[in-house]
VMD Tcl script that draws the C-alpha trace (Angstrom):
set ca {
  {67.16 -152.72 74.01}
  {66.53 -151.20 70.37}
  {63.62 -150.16 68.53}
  {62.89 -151.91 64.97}
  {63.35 -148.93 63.44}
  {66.33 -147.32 61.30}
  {65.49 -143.86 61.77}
  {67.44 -141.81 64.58}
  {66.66 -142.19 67.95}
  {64.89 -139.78 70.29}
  {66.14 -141.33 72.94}
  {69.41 -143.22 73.18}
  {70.22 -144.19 76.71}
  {73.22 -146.39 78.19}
  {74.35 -146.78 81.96}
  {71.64 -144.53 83.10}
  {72.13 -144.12 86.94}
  {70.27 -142.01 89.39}
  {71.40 -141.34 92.66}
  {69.68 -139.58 95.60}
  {71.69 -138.89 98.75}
  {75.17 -139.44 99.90}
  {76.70 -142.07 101.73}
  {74.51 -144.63 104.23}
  {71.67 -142.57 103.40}
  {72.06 -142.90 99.62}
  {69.07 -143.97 97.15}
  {69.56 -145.38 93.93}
  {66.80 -145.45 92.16}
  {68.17 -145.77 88.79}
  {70.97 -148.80 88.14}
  {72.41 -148.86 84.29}
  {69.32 -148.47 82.55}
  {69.83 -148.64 78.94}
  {66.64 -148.64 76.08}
  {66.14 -146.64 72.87}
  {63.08 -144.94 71.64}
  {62.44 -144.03 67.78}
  {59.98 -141.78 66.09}
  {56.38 -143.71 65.71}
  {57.55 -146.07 68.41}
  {56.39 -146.32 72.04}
  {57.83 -147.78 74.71}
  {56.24 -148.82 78.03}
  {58.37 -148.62 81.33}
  {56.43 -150.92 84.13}
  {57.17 -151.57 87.45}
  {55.70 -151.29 90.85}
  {55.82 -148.20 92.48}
  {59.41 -147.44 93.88}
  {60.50 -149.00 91.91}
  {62.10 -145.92 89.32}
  {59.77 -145.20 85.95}
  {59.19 -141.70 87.52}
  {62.63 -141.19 88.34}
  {64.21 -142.35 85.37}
  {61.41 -140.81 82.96}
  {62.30 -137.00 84.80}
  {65.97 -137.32 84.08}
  {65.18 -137.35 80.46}
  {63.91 -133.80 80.86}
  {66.77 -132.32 83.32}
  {64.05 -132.86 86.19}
  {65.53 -135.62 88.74}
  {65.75 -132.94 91.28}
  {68.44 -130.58 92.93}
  {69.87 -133.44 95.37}
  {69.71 -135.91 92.12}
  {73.26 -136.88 91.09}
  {72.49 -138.26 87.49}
  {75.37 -140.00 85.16}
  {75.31 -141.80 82.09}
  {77.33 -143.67 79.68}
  {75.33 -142.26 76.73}
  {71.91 -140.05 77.46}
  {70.89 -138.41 73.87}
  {67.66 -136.80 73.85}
  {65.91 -135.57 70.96}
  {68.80 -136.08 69.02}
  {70.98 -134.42 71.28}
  {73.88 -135.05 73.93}
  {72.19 -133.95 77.02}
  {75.24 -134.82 79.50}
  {76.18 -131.78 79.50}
  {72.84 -129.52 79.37}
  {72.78 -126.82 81.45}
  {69.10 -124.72 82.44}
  {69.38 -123.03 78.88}
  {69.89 -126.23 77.17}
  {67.04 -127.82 79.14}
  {64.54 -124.95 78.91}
  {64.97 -125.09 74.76}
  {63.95 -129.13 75.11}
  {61.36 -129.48 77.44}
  {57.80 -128.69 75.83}
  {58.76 -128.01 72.41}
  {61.15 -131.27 71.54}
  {59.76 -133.36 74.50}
  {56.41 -133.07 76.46}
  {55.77 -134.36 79.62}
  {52.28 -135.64 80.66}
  {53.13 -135.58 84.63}
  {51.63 -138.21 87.53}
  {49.51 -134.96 89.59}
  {47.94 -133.41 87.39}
  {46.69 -130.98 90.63}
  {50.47 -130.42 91.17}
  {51.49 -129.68 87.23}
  {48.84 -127.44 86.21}
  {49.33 -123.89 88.23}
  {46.07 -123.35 90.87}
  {46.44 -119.64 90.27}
  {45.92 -119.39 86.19}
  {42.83 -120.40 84.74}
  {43.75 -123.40 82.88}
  {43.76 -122.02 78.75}
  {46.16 -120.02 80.08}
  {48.26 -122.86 81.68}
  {48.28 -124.79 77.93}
  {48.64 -121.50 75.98}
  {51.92 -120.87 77.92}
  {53.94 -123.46 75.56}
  {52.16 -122.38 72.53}
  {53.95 -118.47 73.29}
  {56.72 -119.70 75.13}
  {58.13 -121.71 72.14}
  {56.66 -118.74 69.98}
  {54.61 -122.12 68.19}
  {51.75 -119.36 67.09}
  {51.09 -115.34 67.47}
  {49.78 -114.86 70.95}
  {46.39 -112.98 68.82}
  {45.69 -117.34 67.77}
  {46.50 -118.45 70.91}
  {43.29 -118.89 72.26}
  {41.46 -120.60 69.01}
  {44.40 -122.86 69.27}
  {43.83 -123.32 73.21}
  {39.86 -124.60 72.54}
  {40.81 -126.66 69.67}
  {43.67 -128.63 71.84}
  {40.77 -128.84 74.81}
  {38.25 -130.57 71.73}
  {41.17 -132.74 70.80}
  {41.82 -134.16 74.47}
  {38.01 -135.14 74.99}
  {37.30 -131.89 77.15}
  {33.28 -130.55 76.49}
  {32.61 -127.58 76.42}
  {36.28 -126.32 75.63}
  {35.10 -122.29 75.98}
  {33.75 -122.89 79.45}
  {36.62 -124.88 80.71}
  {39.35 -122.98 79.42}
  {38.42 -120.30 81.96}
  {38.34 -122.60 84.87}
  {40.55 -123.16 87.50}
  {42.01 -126.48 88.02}
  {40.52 -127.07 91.34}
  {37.29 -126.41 89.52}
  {37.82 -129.21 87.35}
  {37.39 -133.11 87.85}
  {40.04 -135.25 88.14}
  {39.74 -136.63 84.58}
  {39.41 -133.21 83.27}
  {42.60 -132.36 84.68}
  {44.23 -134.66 83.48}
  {42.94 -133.92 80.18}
  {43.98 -130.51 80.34}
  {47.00 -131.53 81.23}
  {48.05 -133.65 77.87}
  {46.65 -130.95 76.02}
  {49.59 -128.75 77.42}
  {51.90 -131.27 76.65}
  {50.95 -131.57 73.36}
  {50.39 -128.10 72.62}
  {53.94 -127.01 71.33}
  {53.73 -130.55 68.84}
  {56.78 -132.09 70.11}
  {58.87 -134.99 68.57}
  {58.56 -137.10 71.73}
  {56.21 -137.26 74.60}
  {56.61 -138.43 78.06}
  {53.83 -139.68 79.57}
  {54.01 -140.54 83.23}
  {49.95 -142.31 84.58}
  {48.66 -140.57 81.48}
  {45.23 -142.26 81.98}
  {45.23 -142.47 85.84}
  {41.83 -141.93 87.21}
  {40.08 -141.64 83.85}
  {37.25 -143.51 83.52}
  {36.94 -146.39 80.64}
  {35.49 -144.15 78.04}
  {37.76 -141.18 78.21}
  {40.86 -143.39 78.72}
  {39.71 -145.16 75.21}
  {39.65 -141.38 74.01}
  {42.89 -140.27 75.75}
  {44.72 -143.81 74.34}
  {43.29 -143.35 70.69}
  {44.85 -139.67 71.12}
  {48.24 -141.06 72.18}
  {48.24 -143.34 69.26}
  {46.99 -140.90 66.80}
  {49.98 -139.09 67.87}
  {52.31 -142.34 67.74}
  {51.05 -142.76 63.89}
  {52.12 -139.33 62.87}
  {55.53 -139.95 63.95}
  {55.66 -139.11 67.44}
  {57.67 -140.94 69.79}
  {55.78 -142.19 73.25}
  {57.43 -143.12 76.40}
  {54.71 -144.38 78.65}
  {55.10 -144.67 82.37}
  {52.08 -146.92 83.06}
  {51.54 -149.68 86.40}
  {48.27 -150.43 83.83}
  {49.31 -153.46 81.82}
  {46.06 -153.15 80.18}
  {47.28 -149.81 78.77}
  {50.21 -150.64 78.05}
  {49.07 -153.53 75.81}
  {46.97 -151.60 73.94}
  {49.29 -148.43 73.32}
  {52.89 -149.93 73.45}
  {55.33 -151.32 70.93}
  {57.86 -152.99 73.23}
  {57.65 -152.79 77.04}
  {60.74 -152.80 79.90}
  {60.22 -153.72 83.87}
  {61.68 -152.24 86.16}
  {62.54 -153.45 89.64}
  {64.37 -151.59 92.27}
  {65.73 -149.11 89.78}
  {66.72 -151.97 87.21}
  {65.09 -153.23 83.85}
  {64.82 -157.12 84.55}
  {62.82 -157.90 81.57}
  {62.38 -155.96 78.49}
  {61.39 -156.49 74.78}
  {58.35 -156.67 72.49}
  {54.69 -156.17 74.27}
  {53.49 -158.85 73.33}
  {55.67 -161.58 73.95}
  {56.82 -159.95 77.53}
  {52.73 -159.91 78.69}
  {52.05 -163.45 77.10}
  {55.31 -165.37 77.81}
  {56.79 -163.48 80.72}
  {60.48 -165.04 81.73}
  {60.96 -162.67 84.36}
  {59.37 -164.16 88.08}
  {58.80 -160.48 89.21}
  {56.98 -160.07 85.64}
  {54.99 -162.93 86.18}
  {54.06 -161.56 89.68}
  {52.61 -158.39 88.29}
  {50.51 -160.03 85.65}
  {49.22 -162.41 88.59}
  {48.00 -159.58 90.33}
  {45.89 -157.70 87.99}
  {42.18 -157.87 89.25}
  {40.02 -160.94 87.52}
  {43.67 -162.54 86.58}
  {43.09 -165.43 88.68}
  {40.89 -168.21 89.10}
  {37.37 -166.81 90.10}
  {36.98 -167.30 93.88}
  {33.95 -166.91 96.36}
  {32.98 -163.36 96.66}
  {33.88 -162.65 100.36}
  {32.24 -159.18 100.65}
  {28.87 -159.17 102.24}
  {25.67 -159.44 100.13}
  {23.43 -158.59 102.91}
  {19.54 -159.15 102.75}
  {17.35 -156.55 101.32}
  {15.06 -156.11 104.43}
  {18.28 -155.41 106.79}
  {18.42 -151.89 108.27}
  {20.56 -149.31 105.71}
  {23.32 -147.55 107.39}
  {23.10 -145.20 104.54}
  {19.75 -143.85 103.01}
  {20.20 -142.00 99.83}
  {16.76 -140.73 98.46}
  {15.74 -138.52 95.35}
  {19.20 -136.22 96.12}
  {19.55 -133.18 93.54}
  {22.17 -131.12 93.21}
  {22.47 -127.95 91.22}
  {25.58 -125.54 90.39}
  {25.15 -122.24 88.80}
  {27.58 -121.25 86.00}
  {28.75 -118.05 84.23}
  {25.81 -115.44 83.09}
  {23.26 -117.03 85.23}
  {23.74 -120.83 83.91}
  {22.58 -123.67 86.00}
  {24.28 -127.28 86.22}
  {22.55 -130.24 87.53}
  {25.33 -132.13 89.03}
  {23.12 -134.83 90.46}
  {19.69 -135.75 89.13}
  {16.71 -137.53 91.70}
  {19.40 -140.32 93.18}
  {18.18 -142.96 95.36}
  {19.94 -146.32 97.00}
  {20.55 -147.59 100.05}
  {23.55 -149.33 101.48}
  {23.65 -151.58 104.44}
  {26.69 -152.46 106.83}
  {29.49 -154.85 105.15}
  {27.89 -153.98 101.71}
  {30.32 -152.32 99.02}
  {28.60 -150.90 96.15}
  {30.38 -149.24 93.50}
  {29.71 -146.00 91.90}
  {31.12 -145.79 87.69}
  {30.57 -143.32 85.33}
  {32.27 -140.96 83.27}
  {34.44 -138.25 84.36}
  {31.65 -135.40 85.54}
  {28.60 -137.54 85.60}
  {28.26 -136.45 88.94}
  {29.97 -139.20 91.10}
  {32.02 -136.93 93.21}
  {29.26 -134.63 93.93}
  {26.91 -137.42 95.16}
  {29.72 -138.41 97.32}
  {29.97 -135.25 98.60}
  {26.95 -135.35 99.79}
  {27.11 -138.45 101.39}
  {29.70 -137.22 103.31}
  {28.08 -134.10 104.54}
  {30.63 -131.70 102.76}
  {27.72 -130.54 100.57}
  {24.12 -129.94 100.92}
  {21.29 -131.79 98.74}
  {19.38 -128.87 96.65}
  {16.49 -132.18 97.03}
  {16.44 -135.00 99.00}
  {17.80 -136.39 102.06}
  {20.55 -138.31 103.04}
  {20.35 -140.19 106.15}
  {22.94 -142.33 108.25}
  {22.20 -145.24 110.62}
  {18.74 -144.32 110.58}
  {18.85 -140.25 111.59}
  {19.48 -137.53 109.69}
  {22.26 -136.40 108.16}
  {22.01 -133.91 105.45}
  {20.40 -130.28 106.25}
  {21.73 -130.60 109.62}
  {24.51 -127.85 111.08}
  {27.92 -129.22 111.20}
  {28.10 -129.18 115.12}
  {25.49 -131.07 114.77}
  {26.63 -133.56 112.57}
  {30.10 -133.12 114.86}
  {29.94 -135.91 117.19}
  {28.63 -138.54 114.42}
  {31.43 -137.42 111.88}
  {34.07 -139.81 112.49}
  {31.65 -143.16 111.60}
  {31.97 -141.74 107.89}
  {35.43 -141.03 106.31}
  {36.77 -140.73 102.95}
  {39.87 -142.27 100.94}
  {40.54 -139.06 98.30}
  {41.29 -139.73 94.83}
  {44.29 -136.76 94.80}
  {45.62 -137.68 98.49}
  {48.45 -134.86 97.67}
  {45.44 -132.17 97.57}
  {44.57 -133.66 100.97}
  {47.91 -133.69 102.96}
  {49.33 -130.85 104.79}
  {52.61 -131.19 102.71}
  {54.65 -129.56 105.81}
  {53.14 -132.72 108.24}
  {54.84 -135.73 108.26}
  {53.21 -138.78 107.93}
  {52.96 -140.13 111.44}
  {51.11 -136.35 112.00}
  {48.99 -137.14 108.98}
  {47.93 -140.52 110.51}
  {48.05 -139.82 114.11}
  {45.38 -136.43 113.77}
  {42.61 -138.91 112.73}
  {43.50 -140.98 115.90}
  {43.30 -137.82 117.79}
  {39.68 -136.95 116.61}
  {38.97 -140.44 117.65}
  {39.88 -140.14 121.12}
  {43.48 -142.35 121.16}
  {45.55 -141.05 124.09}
  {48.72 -139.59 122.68}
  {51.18 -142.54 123.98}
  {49.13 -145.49 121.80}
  {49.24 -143.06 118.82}
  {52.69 -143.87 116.87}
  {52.47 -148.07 117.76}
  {48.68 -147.88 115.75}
  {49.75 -145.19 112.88}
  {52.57 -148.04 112.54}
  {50.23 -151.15 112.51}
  {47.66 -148.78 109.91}
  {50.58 -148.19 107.80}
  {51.30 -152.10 108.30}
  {48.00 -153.02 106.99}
  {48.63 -150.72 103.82}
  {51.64 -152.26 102.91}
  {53.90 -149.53 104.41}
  {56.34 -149.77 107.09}
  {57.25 -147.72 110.26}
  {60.16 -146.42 107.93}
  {57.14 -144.08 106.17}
  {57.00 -142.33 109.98}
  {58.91 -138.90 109.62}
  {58.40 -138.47 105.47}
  {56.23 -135.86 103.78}
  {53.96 -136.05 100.92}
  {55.97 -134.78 98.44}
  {59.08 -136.98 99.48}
  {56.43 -140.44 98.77}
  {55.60 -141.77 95.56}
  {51.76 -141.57 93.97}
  {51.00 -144.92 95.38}
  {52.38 -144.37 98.55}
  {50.35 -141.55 99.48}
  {47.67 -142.99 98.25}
  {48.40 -145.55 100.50}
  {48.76 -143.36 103.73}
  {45.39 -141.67 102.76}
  {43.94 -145.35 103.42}
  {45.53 -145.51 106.30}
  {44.14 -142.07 107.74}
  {40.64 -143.13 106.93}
  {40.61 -146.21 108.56}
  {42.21 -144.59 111.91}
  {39.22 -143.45 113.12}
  {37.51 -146.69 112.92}
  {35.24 -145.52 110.78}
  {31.46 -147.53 109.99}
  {31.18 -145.82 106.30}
  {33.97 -145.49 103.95}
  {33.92 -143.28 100.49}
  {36.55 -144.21 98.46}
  {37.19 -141.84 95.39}
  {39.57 -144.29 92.87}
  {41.42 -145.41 95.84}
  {43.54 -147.68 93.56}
  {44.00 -145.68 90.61}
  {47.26 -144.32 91.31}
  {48.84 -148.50 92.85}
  {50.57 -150.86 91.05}
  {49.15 -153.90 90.35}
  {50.56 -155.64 92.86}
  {49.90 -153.05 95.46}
  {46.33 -152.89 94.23}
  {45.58 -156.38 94.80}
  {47.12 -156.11 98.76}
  {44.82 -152.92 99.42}
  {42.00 -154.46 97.56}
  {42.04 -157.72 99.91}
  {42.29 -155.31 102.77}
  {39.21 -153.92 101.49}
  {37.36 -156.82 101.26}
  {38.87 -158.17 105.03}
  {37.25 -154.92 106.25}
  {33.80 -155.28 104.97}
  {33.60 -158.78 105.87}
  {35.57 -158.81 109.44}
  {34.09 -155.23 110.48}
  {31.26 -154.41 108.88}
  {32.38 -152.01 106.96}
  {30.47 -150.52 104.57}
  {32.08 -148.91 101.42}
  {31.00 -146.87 98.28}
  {33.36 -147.31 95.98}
  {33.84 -144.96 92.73}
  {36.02 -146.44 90.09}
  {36.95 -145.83 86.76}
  {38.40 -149.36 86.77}
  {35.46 -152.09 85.78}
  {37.67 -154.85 86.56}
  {38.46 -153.23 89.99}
  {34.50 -152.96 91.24}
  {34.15 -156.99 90.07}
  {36.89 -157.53 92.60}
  {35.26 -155.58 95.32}
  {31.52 -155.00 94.40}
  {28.56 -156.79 95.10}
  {26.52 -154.30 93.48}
  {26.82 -151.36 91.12}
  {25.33 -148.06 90.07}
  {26.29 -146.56 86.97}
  {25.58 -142.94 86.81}
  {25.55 -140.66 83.53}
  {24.70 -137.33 83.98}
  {23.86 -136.57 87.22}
  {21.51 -139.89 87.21}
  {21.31 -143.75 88.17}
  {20.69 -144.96 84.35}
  {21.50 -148.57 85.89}
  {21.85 -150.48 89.00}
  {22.14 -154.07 89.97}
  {24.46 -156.68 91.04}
  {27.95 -156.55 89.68}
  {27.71 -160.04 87.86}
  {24.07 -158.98 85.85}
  {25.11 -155.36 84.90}
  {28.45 -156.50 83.64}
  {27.77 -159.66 82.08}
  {24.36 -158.30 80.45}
  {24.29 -154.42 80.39}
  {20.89 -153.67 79.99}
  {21.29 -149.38 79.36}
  {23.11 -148.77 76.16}
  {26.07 -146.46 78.09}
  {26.55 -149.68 80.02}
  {27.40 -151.21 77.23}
  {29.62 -148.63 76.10}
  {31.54 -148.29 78.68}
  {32.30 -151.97 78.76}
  {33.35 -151.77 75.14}
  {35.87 -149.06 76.08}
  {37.81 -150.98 78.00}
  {41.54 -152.10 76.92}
  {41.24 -155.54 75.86}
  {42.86 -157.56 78.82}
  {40.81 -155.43 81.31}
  {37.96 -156.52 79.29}
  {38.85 -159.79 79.80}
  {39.29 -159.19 83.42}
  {35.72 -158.23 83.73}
  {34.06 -160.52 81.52}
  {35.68 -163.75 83.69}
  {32.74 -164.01 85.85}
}
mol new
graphics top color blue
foreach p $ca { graphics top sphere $p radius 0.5 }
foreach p [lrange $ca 0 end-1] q [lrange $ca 1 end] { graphics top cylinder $p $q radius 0.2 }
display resetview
């Protein structure tokens, strides 16, 4: 495919192939992929996961991998053969021609620096300015990425940050050297809808200054707003490709028209099946007045969580929204009994559970689990993923022989197969760990489950499987669920009710169909407004 454009190309591609492997073993994950990309232009790649965006996007940057066997009929990047690059060649490119947003932001920004020092490393690297500016320039890329209180942030570590900080720290280090092209692979995955309205007007501020964007996205509600012309791929090929808007509105391709199927709200609107239990049955969880407090540099204080109250009863989902640090993943905390209330009480099925000793929380622990929003933090990355699985059926008391037939019929019920068994995190995509994180919280048969964006890193079409399994849970077992989402359409799906919390408090709460269809709080209202258009849509079709 070509760009409508004259000028030169950034990218020129032809008879792109990717190969992993040798002989029965062999993966090809990219099959004679061919596109162009031109200055101002962006072009989405779209597929489920598996299906090779990441794989193809990496080999534009010298970073398929050692075992990667990569060939090409033409593969010009930045102007430039690249056939032949060697580490030199590549090293010269990546950061200051071509940027690369990555999928993990936990995995791309280094644990051990504080992060201004992760972004300022382009900025010296590619000698962009004197090392004595670095750090002005540092706080101003933080302000441009949507990042308060730049100063303060710049000398945290990542694992101090949230996960749509990181990733906002993360484009900022992309962008810091001002390259000519930018690879962005998930660049809003996990953000919620305000700062993914900030991170996409960034992206196209960048795209109307002559930049070139190459979005990786399984959002098609990014990808609509932000892209020029769009390609899908399936099983390493591009089946459909050409402008945005005529491949989302007249889709020729059937796996195309599969994906659009399955984005939430798409279809006809059907009975909610999750329970909508009545308000005088018992609460399996009893949130009331919880406070939480951090302290910061030169005696500072934080409150995380402000006076937070609700209850949630068995085969109830409620979900949790807010922006990135309003304090959703330190309530959860809390209601999993990793952190204690500074105020308040949390109880569980009646008895107490915050303020108690873990030992004595020990025997109850199990009935509450958690689906992570960065599984890959989570995982051992030396266990494989029948060990990942089969520990949680351990800790619920499954004799060793019955463990490997139910880690296969949890990966089953996930959409994975017994053929995930003996791989490790790092050799699974973003969706499939995300996937096997599901499946690890649900061994233990668990009465309470805390899912942090449990979907944020799926495919559409993966999203909609593990978003009916979510609803066959709560209504078949019981199940209870807080759900935290960025995704509005996603909690409509799911949700009978919502809270939406804005710093550190409840400024809203009610059932999904009032608070979307007539936000009553003002940052309700804005937060509907900044979502993409077809998500809108999505949420609005009540």
């Amino acid at each position: 495919m070509t760009t409508a454009s004259t000028t030169t190309p950034l990218f020129e591609v032809a008879g792109l192939n990717v190969r992993f492997g040798t002989g029965p073993g062999e993966v090809h994950a990219v099959r004679d992929a061919a596109f162009s990309l031109a200055a101002g232009r962006c072009l989405a790649i779209v597929g489920e996961s598996g299906s090779g965006k990441s794989a193809l996007a990496r080999s534009l940057l010298g970073l398929a991998g050692p075992t990667a066997r990569v060939t090409a009929d033409r593969l010009r990047v930045a102007g430039r053969e690249a056939r032949e690059f060697g580490p030199r060649e590549w090293r010269a490119v990546r950061g200051r021609r071509v940027g690369l947003v990555a999928q993990d932001a936990l995995v791309a920004l280094d644990p051990l620096r504080p992060v201004g020092k992760e972004i300022a490393e382009p900025l010296l690297a590619h000698r962009v300015v004197p090392r004595k500016e670095a750090g002005a320039r540092v706080l101003a890329l933080l302000e441009r990425v949507g990042v308060p209180e730049p100063a303060e942030r710049a000398r945290a570590y990542v694992h101090q940050l949230s996960g749509g900080l990181r990733q906002r720290a993360l484009i900022a280090s992309a962008i810091a050297a001002e390259p000519g092209v930018l690879i962005a692979d998930e660049p809003t995955t996990a953000l919620d809808a305000s700062v993914q309205s900030r991170v996409l007007a960034l992206l196209g501020e960048l795209k109307d200054g002559g930049t070139g964007l190459l979005l990786i996205s399984h959002d098609l509600a990014v990808v609509e707003a932000l892209a020029d012309e769009v390609a899908v791929m399936k099983d390493g090929r591009i089946v459909e490709s050409g402008p945005v808007g005529r491949v989302l509105e007249a889709p020729e391709h059937p796996y195309t028209k599969g994906l659009l199927a399955a984005i939430p709200g798409s279809g006809p609107r059907r009975e909610r099946t999750v329970a909508e239990p009545d308000d005088g049955g018992a609460a399996l969880l009893d949130v009331s007045g919880v406070s939480k407090v951090f302290k910061g540099a030169r005696g500072s204080r934080r409150t995380a969580v402000d006076a937070v109250s609700f209850a949630l009863r068995p085969g109830e989902a409620v979900g949790l929204v807010g922006e990135s640090g309003s304090g959703k993943s330190t309530l959860a905390r809390m209601v999993l009994g990793l952190a204690a209330p500074d105020g308040g009480t949390v109880e569980l099925g009646g008895e107490p559970w915050s303020g108690l000793r873990e030992r004595d929380r020990r025997e109850r622990r199990h009935t509450v689990q958690l689906v992570p929003q960065d599984p890959l933090s989570a995982f051992d990355p030396r266990w494989s993923v029948a060990r990942i699985v089969g520990e949680a059926l351990a800790t619920a008391g499954v004799p060793r022989t019955e463990r490997r037939e139910r880690t296969v019929r949890l990966l089953e019920q996930v959409g994975l197969s017994a053929q995930h068994l003996e791989r490790r995190p790092l050799a699974l995509s973003g969706g499939q760990r995300q996937r096997v994180a599901i499946a690890r919280a649900l061994a233990p048969s668990p009465r309470l489950l805390v899912c942090d964006e449990p979907v944020s890193a799926l495919d559409v079409s993966v999203q909609a499987q593990v978003l009916e399994l979510l609803r066959s849970l709560q209504e078949g077992l019981g199940l209870a669920t807080l759900f935290i989402s960025h995704d509005l359409a996603v909690v409509r799906e799911v949700c009978a009710r919502v809270l939406v919390m804005k710093d550190g408090r409840i400024v809203e709460s009610g059932p999904v169909e009032r608070v979307f269809a007539e936000p009553a709080h003002p940052y309700t209202r804005a937060l509907l407004e900044a979502v993409p258009r077809r998500a809108r849509t999505a949420v609005e079709r009540l």
